[in-house]
C-alpha positions as CSV (number, residue, x, y, z in Angstrom):
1,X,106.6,-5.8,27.5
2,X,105.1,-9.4,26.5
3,X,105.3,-10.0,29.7
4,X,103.0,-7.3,31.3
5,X,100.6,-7.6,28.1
6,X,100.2,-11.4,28.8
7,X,99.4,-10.6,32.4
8,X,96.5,-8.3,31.5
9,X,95.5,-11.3,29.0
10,X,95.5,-14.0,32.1
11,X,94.3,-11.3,34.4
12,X,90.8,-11.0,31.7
13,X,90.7,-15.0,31.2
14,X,90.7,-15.0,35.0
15,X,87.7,-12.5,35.4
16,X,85.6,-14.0,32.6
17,X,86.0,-17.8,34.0
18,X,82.6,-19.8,34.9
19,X,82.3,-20.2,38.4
20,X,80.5,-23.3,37.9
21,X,81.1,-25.7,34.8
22,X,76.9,-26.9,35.4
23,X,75.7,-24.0,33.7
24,X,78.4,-24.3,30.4
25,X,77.7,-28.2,30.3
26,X,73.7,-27.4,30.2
27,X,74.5,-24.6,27.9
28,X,76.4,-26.7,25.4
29,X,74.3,-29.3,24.9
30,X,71.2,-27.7,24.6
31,X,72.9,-25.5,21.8
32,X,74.2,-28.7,20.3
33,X,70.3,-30.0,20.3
34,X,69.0,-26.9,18.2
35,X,71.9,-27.1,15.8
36,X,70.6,-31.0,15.5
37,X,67.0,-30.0,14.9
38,X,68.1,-26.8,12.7
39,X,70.3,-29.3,10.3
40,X,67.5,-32.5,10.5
41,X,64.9,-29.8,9.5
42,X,67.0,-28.0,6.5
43,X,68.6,-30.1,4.6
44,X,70.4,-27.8,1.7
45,X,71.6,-26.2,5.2
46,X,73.3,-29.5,6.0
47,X,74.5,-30.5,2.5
48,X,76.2,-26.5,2.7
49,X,78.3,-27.9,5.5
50,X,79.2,-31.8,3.8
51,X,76.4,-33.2,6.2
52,X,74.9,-35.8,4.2
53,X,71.9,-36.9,6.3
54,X,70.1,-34.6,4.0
55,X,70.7,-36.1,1.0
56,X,67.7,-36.3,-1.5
57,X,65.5,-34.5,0.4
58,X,63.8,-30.6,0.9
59,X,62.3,-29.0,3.6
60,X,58.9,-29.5,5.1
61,X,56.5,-26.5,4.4
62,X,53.4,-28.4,5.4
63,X,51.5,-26.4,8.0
64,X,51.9,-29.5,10.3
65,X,55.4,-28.7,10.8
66,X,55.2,-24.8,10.7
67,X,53.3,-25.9,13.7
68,X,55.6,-28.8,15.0
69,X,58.8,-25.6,14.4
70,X,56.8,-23.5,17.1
71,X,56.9,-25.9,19.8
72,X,60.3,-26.8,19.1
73,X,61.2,-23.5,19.5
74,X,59.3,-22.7,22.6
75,X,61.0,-25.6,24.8
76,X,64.2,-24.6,23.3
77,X,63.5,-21.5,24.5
78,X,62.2,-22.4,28.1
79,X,65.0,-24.7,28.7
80,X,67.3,-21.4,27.6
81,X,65.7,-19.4,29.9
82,X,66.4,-21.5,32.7
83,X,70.6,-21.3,32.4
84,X,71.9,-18.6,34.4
85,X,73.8,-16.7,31.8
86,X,75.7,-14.8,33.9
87,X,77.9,-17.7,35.2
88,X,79.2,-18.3,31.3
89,X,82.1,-17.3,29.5
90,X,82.3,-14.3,27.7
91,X,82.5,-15.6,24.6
92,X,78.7,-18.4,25.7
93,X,77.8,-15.2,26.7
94,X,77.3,-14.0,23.4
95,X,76.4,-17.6,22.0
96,X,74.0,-17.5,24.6
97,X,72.5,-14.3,23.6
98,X,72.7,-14.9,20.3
99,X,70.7,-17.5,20.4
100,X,67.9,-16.3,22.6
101,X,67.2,-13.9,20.5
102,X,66.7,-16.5,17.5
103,X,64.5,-18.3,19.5
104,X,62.4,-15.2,21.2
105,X,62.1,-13.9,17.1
106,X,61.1,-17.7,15.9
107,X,58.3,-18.6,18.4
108,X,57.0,-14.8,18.1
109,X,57.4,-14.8,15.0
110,X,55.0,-18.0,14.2
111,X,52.3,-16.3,16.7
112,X,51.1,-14.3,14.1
113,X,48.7,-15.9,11.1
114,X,50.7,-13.7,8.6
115,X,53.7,-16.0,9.1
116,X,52.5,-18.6,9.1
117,X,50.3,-18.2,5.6
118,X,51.9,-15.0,3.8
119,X,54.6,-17.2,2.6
120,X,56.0,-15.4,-0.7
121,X,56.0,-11.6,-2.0
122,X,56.7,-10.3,-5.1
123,X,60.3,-11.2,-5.5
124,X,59.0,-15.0,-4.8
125,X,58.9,-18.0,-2.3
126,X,59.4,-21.6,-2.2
127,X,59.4,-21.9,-5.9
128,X,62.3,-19.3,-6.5
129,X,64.1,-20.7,-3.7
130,X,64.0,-24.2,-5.3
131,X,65.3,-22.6,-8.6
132,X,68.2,-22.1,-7.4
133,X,69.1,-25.5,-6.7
134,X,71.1,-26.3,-9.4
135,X,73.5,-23.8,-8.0
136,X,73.3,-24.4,-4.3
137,X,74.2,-28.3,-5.2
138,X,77.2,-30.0,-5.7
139,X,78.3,-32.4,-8.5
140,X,81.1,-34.1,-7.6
141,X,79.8,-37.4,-7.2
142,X,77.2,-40.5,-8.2
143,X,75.9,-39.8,-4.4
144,X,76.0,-35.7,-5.3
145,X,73.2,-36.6,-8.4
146,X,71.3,-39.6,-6.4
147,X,70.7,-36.2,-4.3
148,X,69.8,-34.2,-6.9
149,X,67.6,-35.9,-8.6
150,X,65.8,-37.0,-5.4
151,X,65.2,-33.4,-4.6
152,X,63.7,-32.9,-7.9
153,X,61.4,-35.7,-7.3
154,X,60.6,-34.2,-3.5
155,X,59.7,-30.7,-5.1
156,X,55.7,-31.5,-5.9
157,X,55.2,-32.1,-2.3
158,X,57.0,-29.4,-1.3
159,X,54.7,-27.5,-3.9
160,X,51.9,-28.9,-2.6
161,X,52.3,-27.7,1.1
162,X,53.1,-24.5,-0.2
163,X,49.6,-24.4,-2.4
164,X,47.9,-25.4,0.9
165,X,49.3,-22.8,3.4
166,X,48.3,-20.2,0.5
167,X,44.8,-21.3,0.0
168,X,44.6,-21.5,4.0
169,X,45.7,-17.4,3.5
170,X,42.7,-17.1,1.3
171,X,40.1,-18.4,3.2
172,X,40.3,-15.7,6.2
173,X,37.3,-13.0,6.9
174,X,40.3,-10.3,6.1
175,X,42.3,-13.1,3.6
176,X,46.1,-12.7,4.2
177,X,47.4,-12.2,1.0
178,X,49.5,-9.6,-0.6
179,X,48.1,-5.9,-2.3
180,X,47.4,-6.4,-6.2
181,X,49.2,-3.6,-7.6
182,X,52.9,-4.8,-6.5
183,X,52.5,-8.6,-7.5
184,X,51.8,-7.6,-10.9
185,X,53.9,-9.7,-13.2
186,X,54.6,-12.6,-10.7
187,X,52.9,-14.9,-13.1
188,X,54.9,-14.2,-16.3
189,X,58.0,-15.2,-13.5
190,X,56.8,-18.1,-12.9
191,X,55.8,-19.1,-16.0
192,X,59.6,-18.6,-17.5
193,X,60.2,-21.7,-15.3
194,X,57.9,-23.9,-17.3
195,X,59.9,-25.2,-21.2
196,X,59.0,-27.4,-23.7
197,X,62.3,-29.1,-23.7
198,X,63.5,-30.0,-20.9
199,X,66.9,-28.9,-21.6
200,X,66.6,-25.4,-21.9
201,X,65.2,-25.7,-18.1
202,X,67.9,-24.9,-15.3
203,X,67.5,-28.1,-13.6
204,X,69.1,-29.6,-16.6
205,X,72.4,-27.9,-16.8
206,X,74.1,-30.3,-13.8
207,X,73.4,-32.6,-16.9
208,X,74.6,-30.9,-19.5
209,X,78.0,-30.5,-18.9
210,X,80.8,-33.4,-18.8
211,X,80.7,-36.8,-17.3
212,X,82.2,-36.7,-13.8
213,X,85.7,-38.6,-13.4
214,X,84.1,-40.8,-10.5
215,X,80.8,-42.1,-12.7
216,X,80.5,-44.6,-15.3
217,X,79.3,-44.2,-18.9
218,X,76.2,-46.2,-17.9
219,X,75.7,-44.6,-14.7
220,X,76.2,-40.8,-16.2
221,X,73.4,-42.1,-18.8
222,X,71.1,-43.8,-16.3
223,X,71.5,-40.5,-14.1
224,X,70.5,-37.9,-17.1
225,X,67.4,-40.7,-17.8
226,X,66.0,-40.0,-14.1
227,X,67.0,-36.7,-14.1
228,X,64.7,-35.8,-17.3
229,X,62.3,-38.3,-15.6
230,X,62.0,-35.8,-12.6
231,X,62.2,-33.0,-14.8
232,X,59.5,-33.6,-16.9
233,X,57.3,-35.4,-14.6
234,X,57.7,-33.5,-11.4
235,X,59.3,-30.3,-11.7
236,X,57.4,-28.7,-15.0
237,X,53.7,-29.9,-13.8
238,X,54.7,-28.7,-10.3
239,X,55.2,-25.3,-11.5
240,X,52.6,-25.3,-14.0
241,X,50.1,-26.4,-11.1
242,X,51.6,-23.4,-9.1
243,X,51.2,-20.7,-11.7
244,X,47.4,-22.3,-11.9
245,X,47.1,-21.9,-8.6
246,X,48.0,-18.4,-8.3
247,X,46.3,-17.0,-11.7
248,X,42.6,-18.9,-10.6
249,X,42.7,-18.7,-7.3
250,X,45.8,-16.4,-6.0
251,X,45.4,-13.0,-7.9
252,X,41.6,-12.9,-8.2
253,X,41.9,-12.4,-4.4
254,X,44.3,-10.0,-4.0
255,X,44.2,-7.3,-1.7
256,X,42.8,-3.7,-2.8
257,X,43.1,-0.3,-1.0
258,X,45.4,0.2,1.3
259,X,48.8,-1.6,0.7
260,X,50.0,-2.3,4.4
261,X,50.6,-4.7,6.3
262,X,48.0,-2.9,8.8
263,X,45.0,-3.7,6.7
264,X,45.1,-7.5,7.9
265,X,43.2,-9.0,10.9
266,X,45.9,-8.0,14.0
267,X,48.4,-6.0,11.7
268,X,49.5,-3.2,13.7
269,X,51.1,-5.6,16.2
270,X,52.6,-8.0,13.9
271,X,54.2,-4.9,12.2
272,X,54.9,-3.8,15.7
273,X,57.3,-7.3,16.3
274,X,58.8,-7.0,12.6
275,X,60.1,-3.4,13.5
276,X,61.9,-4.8,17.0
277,X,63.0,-8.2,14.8
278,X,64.8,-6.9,12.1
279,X,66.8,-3.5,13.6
280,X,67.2,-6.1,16.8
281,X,66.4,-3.1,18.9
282,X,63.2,-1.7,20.7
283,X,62.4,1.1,18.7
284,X,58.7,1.6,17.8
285,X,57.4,2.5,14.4
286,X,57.3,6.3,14.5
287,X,61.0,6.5,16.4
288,X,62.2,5.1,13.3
289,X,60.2,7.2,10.2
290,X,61.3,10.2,12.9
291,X,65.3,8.8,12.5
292,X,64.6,8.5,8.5
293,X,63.1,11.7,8.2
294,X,66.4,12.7,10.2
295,X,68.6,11.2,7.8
296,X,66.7,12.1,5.0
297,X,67.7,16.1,5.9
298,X,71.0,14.9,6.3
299,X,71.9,13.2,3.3
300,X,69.8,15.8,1.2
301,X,72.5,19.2,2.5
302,X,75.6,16.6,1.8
303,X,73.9,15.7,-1.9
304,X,73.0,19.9,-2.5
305,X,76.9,20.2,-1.9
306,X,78.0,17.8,-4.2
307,X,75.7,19.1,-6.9
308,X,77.4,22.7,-6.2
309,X,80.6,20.6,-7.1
310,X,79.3,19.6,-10.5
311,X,78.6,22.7,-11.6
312,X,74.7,22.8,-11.1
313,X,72.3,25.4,-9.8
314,X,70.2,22.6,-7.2
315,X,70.1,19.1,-6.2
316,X,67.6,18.3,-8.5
317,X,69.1,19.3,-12.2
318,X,72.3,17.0,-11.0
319,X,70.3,14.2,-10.6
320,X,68.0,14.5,-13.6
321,X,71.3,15.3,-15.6
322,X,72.3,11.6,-14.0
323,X,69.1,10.0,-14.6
324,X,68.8,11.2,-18.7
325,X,72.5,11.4,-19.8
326,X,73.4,8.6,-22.4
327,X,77.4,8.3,-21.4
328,X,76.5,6.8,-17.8
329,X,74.5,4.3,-19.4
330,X,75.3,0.7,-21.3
331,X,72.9,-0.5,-24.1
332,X,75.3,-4.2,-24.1
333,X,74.8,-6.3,-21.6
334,X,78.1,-8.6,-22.0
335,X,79.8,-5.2,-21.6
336,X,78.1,-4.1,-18.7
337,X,78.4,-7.2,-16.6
338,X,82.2,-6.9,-17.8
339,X,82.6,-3.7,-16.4
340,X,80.9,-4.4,-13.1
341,X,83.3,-7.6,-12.9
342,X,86.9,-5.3,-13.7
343,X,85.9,-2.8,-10.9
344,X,85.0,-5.5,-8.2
345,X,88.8,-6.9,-8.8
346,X,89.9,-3.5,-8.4
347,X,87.9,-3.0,-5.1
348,X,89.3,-6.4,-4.1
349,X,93.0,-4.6,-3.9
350,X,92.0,-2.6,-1.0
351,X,90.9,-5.6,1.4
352,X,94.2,-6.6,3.1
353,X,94.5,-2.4,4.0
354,X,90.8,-2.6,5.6
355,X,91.4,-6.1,7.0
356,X,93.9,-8.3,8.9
357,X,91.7,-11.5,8.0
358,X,90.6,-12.7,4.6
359,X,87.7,-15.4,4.1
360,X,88.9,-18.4,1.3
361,X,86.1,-18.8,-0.6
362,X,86.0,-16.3,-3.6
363,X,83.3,-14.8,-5.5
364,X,82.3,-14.3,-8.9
365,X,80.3,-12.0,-10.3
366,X,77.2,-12.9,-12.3
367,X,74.0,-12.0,-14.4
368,X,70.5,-12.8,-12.1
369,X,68.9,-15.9,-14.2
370,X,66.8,-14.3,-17.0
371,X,63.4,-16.1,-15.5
372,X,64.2,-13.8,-12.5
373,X,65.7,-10.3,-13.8
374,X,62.0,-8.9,-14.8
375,X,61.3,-6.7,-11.6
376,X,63.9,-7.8,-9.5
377,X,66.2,-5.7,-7.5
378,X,69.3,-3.9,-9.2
379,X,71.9,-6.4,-7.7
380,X,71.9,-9.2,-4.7
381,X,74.2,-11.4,-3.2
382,X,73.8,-15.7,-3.0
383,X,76.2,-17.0,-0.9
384,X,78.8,-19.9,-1.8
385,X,80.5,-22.8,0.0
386,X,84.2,-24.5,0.0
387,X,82.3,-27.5,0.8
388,X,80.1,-27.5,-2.0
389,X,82.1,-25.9,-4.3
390,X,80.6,-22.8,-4.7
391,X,81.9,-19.5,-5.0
392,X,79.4,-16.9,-3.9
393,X,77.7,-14.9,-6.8
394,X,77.9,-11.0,-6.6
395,X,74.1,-11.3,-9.0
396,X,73.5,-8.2,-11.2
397,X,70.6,-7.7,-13.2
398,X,71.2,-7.0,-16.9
399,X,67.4,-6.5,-18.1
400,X,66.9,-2.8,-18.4
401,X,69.8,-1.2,-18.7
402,X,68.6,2.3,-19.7
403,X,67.8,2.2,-15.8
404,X,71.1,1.2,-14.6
405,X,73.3,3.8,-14.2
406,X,77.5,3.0,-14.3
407,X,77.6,6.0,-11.4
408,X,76.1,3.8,-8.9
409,X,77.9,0.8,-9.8
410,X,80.8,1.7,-7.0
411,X,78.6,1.7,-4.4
412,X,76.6,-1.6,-5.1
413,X,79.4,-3.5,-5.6
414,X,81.3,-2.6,-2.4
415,X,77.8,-3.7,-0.7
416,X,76.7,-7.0,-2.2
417,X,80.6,-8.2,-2.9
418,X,83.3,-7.2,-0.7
419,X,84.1,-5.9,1.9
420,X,80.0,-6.5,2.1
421,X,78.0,-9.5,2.3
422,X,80.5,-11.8,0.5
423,X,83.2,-10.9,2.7
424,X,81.2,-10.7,6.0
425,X,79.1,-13.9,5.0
426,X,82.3,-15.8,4.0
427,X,83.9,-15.3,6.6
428,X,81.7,-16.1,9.3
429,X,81.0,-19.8,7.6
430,X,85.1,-20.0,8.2
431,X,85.1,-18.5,12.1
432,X,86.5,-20.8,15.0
433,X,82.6,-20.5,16.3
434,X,80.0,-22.7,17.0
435,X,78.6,-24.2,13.6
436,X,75.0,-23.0,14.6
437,X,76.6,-19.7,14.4
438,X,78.8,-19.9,11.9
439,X,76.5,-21.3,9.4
440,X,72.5,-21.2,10.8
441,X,72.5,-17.8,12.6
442,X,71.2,-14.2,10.8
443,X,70.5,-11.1,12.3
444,X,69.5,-8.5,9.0
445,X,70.2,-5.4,11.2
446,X,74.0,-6.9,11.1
447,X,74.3,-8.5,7.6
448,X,72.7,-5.5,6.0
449,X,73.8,-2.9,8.3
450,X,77.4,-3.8,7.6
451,X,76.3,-3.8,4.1
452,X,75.5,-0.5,4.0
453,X,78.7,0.8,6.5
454,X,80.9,-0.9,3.6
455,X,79.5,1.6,1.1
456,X,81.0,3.9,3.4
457,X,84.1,2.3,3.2
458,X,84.6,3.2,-0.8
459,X,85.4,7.1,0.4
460,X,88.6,5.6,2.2
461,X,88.8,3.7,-0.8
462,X,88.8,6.5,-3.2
463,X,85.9,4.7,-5.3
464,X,83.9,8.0,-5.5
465,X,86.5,10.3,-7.3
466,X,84.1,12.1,-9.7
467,X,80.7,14.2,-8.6
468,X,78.4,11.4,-10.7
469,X,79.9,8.5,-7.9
470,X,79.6,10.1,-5.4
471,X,76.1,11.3,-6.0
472,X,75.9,7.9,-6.6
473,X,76.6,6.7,-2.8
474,X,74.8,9.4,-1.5
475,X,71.6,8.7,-3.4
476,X,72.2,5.1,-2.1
477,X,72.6,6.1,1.6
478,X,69.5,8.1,0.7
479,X,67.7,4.8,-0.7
480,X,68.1,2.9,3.0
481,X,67.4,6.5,4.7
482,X,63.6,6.9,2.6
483,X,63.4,3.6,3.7
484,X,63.0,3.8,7.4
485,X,60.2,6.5,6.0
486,X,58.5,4.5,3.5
487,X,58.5,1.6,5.0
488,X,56.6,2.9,8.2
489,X,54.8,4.8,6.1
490,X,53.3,1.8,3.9
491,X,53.0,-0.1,7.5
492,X,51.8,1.8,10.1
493,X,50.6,5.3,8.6
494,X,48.6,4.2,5.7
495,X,50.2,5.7,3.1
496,X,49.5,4.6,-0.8
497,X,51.9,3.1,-2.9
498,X,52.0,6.4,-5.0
499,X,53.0,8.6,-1.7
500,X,56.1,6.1,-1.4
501,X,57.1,6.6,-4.9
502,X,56.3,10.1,-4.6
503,X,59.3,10.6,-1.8
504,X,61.6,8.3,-2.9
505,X,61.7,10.3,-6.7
506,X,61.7,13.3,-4.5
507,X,65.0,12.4,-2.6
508,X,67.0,9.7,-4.7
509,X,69.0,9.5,-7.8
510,X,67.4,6.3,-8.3
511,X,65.5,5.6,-11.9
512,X,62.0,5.5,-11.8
513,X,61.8,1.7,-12.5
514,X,63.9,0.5,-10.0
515,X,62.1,2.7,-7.3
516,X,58.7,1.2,-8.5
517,X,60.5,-2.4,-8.2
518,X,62.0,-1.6,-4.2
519,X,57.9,-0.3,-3.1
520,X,56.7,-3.2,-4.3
521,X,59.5,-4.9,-2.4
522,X,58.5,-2.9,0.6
523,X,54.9,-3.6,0.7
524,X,55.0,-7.2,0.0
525,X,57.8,-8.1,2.7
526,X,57.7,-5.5,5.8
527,X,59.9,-4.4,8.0
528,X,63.1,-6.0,5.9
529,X,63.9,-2.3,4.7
530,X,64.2,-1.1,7.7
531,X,67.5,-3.1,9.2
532,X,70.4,-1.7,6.3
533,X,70.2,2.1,8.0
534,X,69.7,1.3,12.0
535,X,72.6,-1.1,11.5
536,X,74.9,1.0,9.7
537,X,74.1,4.0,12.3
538,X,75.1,1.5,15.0
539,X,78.2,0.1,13.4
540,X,79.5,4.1,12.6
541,X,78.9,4.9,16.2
542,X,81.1,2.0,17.7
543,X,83.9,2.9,15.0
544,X,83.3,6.7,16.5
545,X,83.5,5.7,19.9
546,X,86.7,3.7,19.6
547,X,88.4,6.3,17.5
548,X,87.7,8.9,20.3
549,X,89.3,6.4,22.6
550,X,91.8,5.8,21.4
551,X,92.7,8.4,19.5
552,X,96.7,7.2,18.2
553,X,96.3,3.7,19.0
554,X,92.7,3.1,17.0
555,X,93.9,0.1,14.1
556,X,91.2,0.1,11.8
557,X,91.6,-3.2,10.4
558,X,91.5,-4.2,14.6
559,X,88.1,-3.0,14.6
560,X,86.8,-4.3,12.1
561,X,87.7,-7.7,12.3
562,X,86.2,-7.2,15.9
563,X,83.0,-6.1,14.9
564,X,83.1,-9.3,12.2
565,X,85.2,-12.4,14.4
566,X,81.3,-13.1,16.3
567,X,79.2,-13.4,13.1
568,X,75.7,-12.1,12.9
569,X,74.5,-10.7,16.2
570,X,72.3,-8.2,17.3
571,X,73.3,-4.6,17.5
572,X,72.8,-4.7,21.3
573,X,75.2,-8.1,21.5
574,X,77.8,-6.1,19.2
575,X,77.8,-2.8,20.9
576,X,78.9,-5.0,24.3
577,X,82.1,-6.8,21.9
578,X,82.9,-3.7,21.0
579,X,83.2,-1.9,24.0
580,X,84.7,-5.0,25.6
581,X,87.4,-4.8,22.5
582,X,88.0,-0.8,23.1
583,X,88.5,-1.7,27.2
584,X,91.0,-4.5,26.0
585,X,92.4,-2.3,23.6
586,X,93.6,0.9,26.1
587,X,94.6,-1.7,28.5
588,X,97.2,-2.9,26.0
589,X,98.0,0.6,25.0
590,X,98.7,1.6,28.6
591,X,100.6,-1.4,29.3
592,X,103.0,-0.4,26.2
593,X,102.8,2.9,27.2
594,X,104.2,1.9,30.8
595,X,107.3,-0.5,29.4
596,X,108.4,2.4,26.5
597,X,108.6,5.3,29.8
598,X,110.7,2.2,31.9
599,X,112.6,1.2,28.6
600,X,113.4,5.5,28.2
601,X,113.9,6.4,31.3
602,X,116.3,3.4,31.6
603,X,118.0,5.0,28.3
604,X,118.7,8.2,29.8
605,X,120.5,6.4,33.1
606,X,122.6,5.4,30.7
């Protein structure tokens, strides 16, 4: 049996051999050049990975290099274009495609003025980036704080470009800068980031804490002098100039009327390439409101039945019963992060039964910094690094608690931990692929998409056993469904900020605040909302089509290490693995198939 199943291996190594090894050798160092420029041109990406050429520095936002990014991108690109793909392995095949379509979406992408100058929403930008830095660093040596503190010092230029690009924004006919209504309270975020003592600032806890093993009295002492140096003198004026900035000069200007994305100077077609980018498909704005309006119906009959199950007359009194009743909500904060944290171990007890590989790095879950809880999302995910020495953090926000039901707690922690983004994030930093994919390569149709197909996942793991949970997931399938509506709506119909709350009260469980908190997150950053649903369709009808297949012989943990061994990839790019894994798949089956008949037919001789 070995035998014949290695011979159908050897006879598909055979068929997916290059013909010539010209086209590989051009292939693999041209991906090895964009991996150079992507880790020379992001340096926390590089220190991520224990490259060090980073050290002590930040990116470059000027609008010099946004421009400098383009070009690189477009010879990249050209250069791509000339490799015959076709004459590649399989598995450069996919690199290949993989990275075409990172180039095609970058140089696009930096066409459009909006790009290049509507460069933070709502939920933030450069300067809520660069707060985390404390926890994307690591501390383990003198050469770990010389970093540190150099990247404090680098943050007013990076401010500075930043300021520039955003005045640039304001000086249009039609300025491109976001609606009024959804950036309200922005400023009160950024000034949480400014102290009087420097020690209640983040950027002092690396500080705060014990003397590394590896550094000297006097150098520990010399490091927390500079460090309060850069602090004091760079950091806090940097953000002070910012929040300046954006309460002179910034809000004054901000956009009245109507909310979209269509209401700037060429809006409909930069809309247009932010619907193709993020699904990674070519469906136009109305084909996807049309598949949300679909889904919407769906989702609504499933939620009317599970309502019937509760007891209750409609839809509607189950969810208000959900929305008002005390005993699904926590008034403690400690206790509600503690009871998010005791049900994410229990979900982790169901991995090795949904999965034959297991990423290292572990995750912990979290409260989102108190500077950025205030009209946030409910939960998100930051990812970690073995090389850094950082778990990733499963954040939940623990302001407004009254808003937060327990019921949909199940659901948002199978998304945001595992088997969602920290298990399929995780992983793909540890895969045996190319470190450009492994660590510089993201495709939200895929990340999110399998986000959402995870939620899924909780019925198999029996996380919805009362009527409230499972309203709960259905209400958050019906989030990313009203999505595909609202979004499109905002962007390419004209709708008002009210008509998106309007239909998202309608058809969620959701709480009131934390559906005023995603529209604002829709119109300030378009087309985002849109990947988490076409993904998770996509993924559910690759898991359908290899179950009809192959009926007996389907392994679920098979598939689903298959859909995740590649990384983030386009849907088109995984819908080709897939099927190449189900062909491989009933080949194998057939091949048993053949030596169990020979093996039985040679017991009955006998």
């Amino acid at each position: 049996m070995r035998s014949m199943i290695a011979a159908f291996a050897l006879a598909a190594t055979c068929l997916s051999a290059p013909a010539y090894a010209g086209p590989v050798e051009d292939y693999e160092e041209l991906r090895e050049e964009v991996w150079q420029a992507t880790l020379d041109a992001d340096p926390l990406l590089a220190t991520s990975i224990g490259d060090r050429r980073g050290d002590g520095k930040l990116g470059d936002l000027s609008i010099v290099e946004v421009s400098r990014s383009q070009t690189r991108s477009n010879e990249f690109l050209k250069r791509l274009n000339v490799i015959d793909a076709d004459r590649l392995p399989v598995d450069l095949q996919v690199d290949y495609a993989v990275l075409k379509r990172s180039m095609e979406n970058a140089v696009t992408r930096l066409g459009f003025s909006q790009a290049r100058y509507m460069i933070f929403t709502n939920r933030g930008g450069w300067f809520t980036n660069f707060a985390s830095l404390p926890n994307r660093s690591p501390f383990f040596s003198m050469a770990d704080y010389e970093s540190y503190i150099g990247r404090l010092r680098g943050y007013a230029q990076v401010n500075a470009d930043g300021i520039e690009r955003s005045r640039v924004a304001l000086d249009w006919v039609r300025p491109l800068v976001q609606p009024c209504e959804p950036m309200e309270g922005l400023e009160s975020r950024i000034a949480s980031q400014i102290v009087d003592d420097y020690t209640s600032s983040p950027f002092w806890r690396p500080f705060s804490g014990d003397r590394p093993a590896s550094v000297t009295d006097a150098q520990w002492q010399d490091l927390k002098s500079r460090g309060r140096e850069a602090i004091e003198q760079v950091v806090l004026p940097a953000y002070r100039e910012f929040l300046t900035f954006y309460t002179e000069e910034y809000a004054p200007n901000c956009r009245t009327g109507t909310p979209g994305i269509l209401a700037t100077q060429n809006g409909k077609s930069y809309y247009d390439h932010l619907v193709k980018s993020f699904t990674t498909t070519n469906m136009t704005a109305d084909e996807v409101h049309n598949l949300g309006l679909s889904e919407v119906a769906r989702i609504r009959a499933e939620m009317v039945e599970v309502a019937a199950s509760a007891g209750y007359d409609t839809r509607e009194a189950f969810i208000e019963h959900l929305r008002t009743d005390p005993q699904y909500y926590m008034t403690d904060a400690d206790e509600y992060l503690e009871y998010t944290q005791a049900l994410a171990k229990h979900i982790d007890g169901f991995m090795p039964k949904l999965f034959g590989r297991l990423p290292r790095n572990p995750y912990t879950v979290s409260p989102i910094p108190a500077a950025q809880a205030p009209g946030n999302t409910t939960a998100y995910y930051e990812p970690g690094s073995l090389k850094t020495g950082q778990a990733g953090i499963y954040r939940l926000n623990t302001t407004e608690l009254d808003q937060r039901p327990l019921w949909e707690l199940p659901a948002l922690g199978v998304h945001e931990a595992v088997p969602g983004h920290h298990h399929q994030i995780s992983l793909q930093q540890e895969l045996d692929i190319h470190p450009l994919r492994a660590n510089g390569t993201y495709f939200t149709a895929f990340v999110e998409g399998w986000g959402l197909y995870s939620e899924r996942l909780g019925i198999e793991m029996g996380l919805y056993d009362t009527p409230a949970k499972e309203m709960g997931r259905l209400s958050y399938e019906m989030w990313r469904a009203t999505r595909l509506v609202v979004d499109t709506g905002i962007h390419s119909k004209g709708w008002s900020k009210q008509q998106a709350v309007d239909y998202m009260l309608d058809n969620t469980a959701l709480s009131p605040a934390n559906i005023d908190a995603e529209v604002n997150r829709y119109i300030t950053w378009p087309g985002q909302a849109l990947a988490y649903k076409v993904g998770e369709l996509k993924i559910r009808e690759l898991r359908k089509r290899a179950e009809g297949r192959l009926g007996a012989n389907f392994d679920l943990r098979a598939f689903h290490d298959t859909v995740l061994e590649n990384g983030s990839v386009p849907l088109d790019v995984l819908e080709e693995h897939v099927d190449r894994w189900i062909v491989g798949a009933m080949m194998v089956a057939d091949a048993t198939a053949v030596v169990q008949d020979a093996a039985d037919a040679a017991a009955a001789q006998n």
